[in-house]
matplotlib code that plots the C-alpha trace (Angstrom):
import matplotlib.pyplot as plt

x = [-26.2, -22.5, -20.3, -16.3, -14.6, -11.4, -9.0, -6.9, -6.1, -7.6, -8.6, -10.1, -12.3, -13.5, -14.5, -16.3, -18.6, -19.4, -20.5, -22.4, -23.7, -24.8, -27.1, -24.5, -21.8, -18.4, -15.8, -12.0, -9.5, -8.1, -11.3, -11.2, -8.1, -6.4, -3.6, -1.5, -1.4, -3.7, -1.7, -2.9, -1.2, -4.2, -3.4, -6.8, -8.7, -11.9, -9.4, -7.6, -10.8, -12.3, -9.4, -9.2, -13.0, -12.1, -8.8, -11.5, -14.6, -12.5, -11.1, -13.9, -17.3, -18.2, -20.2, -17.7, -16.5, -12.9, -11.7, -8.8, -8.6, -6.3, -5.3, -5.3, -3.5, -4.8, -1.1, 0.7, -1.5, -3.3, -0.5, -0.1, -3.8, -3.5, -0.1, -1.2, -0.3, 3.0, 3.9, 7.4, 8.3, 6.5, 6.4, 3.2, 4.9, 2.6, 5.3, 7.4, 4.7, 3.7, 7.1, 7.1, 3.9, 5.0, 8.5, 6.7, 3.9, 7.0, 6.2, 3.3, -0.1, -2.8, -3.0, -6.5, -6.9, -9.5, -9.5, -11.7, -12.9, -14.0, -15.8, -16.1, -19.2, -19.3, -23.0, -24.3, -21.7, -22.5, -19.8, -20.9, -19.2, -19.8, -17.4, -17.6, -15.4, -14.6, -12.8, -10.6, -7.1, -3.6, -1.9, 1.4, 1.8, 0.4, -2.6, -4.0, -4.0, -7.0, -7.1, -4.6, -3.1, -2.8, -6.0, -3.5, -2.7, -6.3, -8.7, -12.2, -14.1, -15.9, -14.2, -10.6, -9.8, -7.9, -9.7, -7.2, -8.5, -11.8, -13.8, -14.3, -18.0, -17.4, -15.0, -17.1, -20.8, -18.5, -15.5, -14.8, -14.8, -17.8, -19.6, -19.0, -19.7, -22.7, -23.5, -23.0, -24.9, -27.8, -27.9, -27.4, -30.4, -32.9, -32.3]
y = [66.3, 67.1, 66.6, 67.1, 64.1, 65.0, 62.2, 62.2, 58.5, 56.6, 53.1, 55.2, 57.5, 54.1, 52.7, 55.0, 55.7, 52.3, 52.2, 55.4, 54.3, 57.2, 59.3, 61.6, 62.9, 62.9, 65.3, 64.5, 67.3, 67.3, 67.4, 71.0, 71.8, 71.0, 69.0, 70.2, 67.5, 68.3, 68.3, 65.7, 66.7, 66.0, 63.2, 61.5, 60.3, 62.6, 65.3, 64.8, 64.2, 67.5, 68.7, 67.6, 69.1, 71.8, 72.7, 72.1, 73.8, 76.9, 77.4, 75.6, 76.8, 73.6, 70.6, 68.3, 65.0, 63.7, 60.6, 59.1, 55.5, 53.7, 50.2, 49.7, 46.4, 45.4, 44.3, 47.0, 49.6, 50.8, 51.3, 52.2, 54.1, 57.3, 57.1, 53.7, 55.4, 56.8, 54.0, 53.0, 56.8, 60.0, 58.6, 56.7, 53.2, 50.5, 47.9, 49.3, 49.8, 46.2, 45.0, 46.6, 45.9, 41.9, 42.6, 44.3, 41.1, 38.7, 36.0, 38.0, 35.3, 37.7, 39.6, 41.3, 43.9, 46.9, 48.8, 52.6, 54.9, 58.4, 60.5, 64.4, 66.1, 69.6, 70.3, 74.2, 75.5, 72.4, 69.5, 66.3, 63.0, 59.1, 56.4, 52.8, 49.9, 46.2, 44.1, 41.1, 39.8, 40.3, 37.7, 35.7, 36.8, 38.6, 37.2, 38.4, 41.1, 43.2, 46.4, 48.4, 49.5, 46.8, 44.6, 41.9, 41.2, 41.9, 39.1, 40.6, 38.7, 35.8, 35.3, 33.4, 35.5, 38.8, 42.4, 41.5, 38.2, 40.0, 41.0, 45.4, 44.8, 42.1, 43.8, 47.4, 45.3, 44.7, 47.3, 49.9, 52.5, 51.1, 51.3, 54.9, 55.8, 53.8, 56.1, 59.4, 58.5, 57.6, 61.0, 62.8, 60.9, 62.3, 65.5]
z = [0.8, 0.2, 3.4, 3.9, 4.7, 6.4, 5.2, 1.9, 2.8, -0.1, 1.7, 4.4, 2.5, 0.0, 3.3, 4.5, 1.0, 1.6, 4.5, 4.0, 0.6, -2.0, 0.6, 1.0, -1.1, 0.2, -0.8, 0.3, 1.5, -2.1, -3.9, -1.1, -2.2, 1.2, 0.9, 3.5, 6.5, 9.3, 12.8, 14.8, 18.5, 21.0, 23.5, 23.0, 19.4, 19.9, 20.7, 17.2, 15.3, 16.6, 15.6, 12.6, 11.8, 13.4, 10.9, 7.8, 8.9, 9.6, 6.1, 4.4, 6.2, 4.8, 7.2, 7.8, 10.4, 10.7, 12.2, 14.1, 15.3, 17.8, 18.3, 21.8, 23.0, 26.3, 27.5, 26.2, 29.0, 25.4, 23.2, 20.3, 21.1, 19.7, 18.1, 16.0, 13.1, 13.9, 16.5, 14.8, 13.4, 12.8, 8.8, 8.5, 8.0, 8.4, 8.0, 10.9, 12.8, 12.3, 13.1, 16.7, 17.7, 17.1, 18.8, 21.9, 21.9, 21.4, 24.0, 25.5, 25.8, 26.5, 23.3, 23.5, 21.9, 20.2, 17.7, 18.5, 16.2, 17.4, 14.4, 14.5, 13.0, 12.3, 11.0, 11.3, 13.2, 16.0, 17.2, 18.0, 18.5, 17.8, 19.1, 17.3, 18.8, 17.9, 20.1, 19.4, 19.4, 18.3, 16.1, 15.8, 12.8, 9.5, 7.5, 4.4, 1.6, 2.1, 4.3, 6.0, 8.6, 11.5, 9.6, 8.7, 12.6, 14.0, 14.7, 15.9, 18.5, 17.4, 13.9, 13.1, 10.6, 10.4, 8.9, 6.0, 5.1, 5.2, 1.9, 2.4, 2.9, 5.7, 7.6, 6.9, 8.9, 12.0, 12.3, 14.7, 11.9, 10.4, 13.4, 14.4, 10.4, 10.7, 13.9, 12.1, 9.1, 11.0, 13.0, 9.7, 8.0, 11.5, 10.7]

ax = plt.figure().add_subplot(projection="3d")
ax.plot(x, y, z, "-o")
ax.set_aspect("equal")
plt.show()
């Protein structure tokens, strides 16, 4: 079963055929000739991952789901939540976003944290949602190579490592995205 992934971000879509396996074949915006950037202006994540699906089914026709995720730091009132990505500036710097989420931490001792993943399905015309969350804890400082994003400072729950220090399939059997993917892929297979 072809399905339209709505990402063009490489790490992202790599995880996610993981996770899915080779059940269903995923087709990127490029791979759809989209390569414009979809707006992402809602003020919640299942509001841009609808979206998102939204955007591709209507020029495509094609089944489809879209994603956003949000770090949401328990001190910071859920910051950066649904602007994780564009925390820092509007460019997508993961660096600068990294910096300011340390400066705004700087001295702070509860440093709880979660990472959420809402995933929008388009199938026949039909929306329907799947949430996936993993809770855990800021760090001091960065740790590791692997991953993206803000997986160099996050520690989930029960493990003293970051996402980065993580092998893809470890971090893929316990994270937020992983578990929302996981949630899709079993609704698609009851069909």
């Amino acid at each position: 079963m072809k399905i339209v992934f709505a990402t063009n971000n490489a790490h992202k879509l790599d995880e996610v055929r993981q996770v899915v396996g080779d059940k269903f074949a995923l087709v990127s915006l490029r791979e759809c000739g989209i390569v414009e950037d979809i707006p992402e202006n809602e003020p919640t994540l299942e509001g841009n991952a609808l979206a998102k699906a939204r955007y591709i089914y209507e020029r495509t026709g094609a089944d489809c789901f879209a994603d956003d995720t949000g770090l949401e730091v328990d001190a910071l009132g859920g910051e950066p939540g649904v602007r994780s990505a564009r925390y820092a500036t509007d460019g997508h710097d993961d660096e600068a976003n990294k910096r300011l989420l340390l400066e705004r931490l700087q001295g702070v001792e509860n440093r709880a944290a979660q990472f959420r993943t809402a995933v929008a399905l388009i199938m026949g015309g039909k929306e329907y949602l799947f949430e996936g969350i993993v809770r855990g804890r800021i760090a001091t400082e960065q740790h590791g190579e692997g991953g993206f994003g803000y997986d160099p400072l996050f520690v989930p729950e029960g493990y003293d490592r970051t996402f980065a220090q993580m092998s893809a399939e470890e971090k893929n059997a316990i994270s937020h995205r992983g578990r929302a993917v996981r949630k899709l892929a079993e609704f698609l297979q009851n069909l």
